[in-house]
N, C-alpha and C positions, 0 to 999 in steps of 0.2 A: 692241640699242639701249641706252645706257646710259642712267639715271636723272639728272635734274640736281636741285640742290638747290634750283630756281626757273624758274619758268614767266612770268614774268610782271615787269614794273616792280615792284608794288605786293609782290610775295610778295619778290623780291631785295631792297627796302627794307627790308622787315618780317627778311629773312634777316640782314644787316648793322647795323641796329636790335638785333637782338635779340641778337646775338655783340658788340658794341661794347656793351650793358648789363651782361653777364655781365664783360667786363674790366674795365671800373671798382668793381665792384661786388668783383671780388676786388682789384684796387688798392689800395680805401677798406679792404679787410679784411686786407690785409697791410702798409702805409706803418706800422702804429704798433710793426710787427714790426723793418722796415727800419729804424725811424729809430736803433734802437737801437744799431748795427752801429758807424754812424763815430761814436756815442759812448764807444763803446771806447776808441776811439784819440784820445782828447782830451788834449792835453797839460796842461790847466785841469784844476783842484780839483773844479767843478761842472760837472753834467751843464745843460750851456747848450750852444744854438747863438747865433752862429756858432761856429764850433770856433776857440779860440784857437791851434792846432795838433797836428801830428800825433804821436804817442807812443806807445809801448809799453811805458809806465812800469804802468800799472794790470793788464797782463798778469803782468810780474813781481811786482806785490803780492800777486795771488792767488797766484802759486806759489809764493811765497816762507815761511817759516816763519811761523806765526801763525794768525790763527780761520780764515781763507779755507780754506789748505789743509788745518786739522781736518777741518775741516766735509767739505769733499769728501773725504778718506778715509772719515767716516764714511758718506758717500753712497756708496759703491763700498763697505763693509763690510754696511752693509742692503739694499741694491736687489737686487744678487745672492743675497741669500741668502732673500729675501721671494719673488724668481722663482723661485728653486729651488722653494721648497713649495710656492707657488701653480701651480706647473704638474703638481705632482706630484697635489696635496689637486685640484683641478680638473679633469684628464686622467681621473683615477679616478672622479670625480661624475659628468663628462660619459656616460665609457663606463657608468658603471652605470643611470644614468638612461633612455640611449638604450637599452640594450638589453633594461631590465624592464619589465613594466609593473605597476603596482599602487595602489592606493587612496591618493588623495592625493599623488601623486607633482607633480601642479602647483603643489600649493601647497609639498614640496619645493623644487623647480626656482627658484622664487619666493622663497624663502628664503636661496638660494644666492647669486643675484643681486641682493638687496637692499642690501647695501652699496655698488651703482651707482647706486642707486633714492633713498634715505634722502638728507636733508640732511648734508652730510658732519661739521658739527657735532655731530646727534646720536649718529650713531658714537662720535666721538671721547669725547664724553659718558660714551655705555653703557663702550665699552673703558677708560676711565679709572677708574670705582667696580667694573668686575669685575676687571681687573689688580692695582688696587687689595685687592684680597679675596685672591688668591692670590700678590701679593707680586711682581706682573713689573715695575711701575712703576721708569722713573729706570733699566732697563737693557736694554742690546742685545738680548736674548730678547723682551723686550715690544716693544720697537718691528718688531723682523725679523717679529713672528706680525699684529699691526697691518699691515701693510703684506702681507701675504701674505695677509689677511681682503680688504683694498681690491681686488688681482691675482684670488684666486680666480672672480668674475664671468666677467673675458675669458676667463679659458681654459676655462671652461664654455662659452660662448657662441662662441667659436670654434669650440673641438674637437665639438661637438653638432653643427654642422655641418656639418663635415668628414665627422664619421659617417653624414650623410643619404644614403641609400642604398647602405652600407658592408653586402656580403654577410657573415652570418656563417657560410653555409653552408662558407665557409674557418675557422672557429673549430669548426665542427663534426668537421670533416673531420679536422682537427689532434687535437682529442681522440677522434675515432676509432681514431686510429693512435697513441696510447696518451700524445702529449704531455701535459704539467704545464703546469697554467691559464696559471702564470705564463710558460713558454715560449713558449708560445700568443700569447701578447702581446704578448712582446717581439720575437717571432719574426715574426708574420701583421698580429696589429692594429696597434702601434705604429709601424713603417716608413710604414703607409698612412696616418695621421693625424697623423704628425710636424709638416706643415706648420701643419696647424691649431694645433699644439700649443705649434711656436713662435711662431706671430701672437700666440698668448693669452700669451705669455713675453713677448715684446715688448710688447703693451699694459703688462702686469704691472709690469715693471719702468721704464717711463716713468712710468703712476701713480705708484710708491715713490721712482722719485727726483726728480717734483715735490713729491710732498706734504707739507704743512707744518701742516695745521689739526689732524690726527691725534698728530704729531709733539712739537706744541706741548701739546696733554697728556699725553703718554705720557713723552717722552723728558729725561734731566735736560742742563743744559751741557755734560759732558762728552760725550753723545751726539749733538751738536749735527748735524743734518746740511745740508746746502747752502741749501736753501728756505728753514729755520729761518734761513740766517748772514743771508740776501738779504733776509728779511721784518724781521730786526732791523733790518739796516744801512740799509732804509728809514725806519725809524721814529726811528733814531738820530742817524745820518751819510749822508746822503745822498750818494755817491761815483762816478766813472767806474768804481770795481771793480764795483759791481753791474752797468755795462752791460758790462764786460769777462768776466765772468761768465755774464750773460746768451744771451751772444752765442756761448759755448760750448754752453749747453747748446739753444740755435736750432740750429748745428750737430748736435750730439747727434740732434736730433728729427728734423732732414731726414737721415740717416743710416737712424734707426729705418723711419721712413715708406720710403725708398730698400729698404732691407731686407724692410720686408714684403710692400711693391708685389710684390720678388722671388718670393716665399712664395706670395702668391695667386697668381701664375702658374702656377709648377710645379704649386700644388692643382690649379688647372684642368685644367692637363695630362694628371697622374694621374686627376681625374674620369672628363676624356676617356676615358683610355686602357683604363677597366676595363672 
């Protein structure tokens, strides 16, 4: 006998009630997503509707020579290379945390994860007067370890859980038979927590290449990156470039999101299967 999702007038109302609430309520939370889309394509100076018509003149302004496409080179010069260390500095937090255990280790943990936690202003703050002390201000090296401080949380917070009920009696096993820690790793633990590892790479690098409050203390013009060109060109020129813009990096994000969907599946999988 199957199960139905309603018994009754008053429960199939309440069933349809309550599924007809949840869609509006993501409508009302995605329309100020959408509207931005056919503003791209305005063949008008200003982001107005109605649309004076349709163009893909503001597509070629951003690719074309000029701060647009700086700026996005420098967004694809930092993003990847802030994920790179944040999965590396993170992968290695995670395993080491989950595997010891020792005095104070929460407020560790806690510490690691504070840069998700903190007002992202006072980050930018503290990393402004310590860069400043050691001289990274105003170049690439400072903004790439900023942005890899913001990443390191997720991949802590992923890969921690990926590790939750991760046997190590296979890390044991391994160095029974006489392997080097580090092959151990690459060999046993790393393949089984990949998944997590690149969820925390993906958060990582969607952080870094939105963010701009960080950016805007740490980085000079020359390192200008994408959120920095968008939050000027708000404040300056208000353009169809920035929804032309925009509207790639909405793209961008439903790719990332598409991608990790992926990622937590196959983890499940793998859970499954151990």
């Amino acid at each position: 006998m199957s199960l139905q999702p309603y018994s009754s007038p008053i429960e199939r109302i309440w069933y349809w009630t309550f599924r007809g609430f949840c869609a509006l309520v993501l409508l009302f939370l995605m329309i100020p997503v959408l509207v931005i889309i056919p503003l791209s394509f305005s063949s008008g100076s200003f982001l107005t509707y109605p649309l004076p018509g349709f163009s893909l003149h503001w597509y070629k302004t951003i690719f074309s020579a000029g701060p647009w496409l700086d700026s996005l080179k420098n967004s694809l010069i930092v993003a990847p290379l802030a994920t790179l260390l944040a999965m590396a500095f993170g992968t290695l937090a995670a395993v080491g945390l989950n595997k010891a255990d020792f005095p104070g280790k929460s407020f560790i943990l806690a510490l690691l994860i504070s840069p998700m936690i903190v007002p992202l202003v006072i980050v930018a703050v503290g990393m402004y007067f310590f860069f400043a002390q050691i001289g990274l201000l105003n170049s690439y090296a400072g903004l790439v370890l900023a942005h890899a401080v913001l990443g390191v949380p997720f991949v802590v917070i992923t890969v921690n859980a990926t590790l939750q009920g991760f046997d190590y009696n296979q890390v044991r096993a391994g160095a029974s038979l006489g392997a080097h820690p580090l092959r151990v790793f690459f060999t046993i633990v790393l393949p089984q927590i990949i998944p997590g590892v690149a969820s925390g790479g993906l958060f990582a690098f969607a952080t870094s290449f939105d963010e701009v409050v960080v950016a805007l203390f740490i980085a000079s013009p020359t390192e200008r990156t994408l959120p920095m060109q968008m939050f000027s060109g708000i404040r300056e020129n208000i353009s169809p470039a920035i929804a032309a813009m925009a509207t790639i990096m909405i793209l961008l994000s439903v790719l990332l999101l598409l991608v990790m969907e992926m990622l937590r599946r196959r983890s499940e999988k793998m859970r499954i299967n151990r």
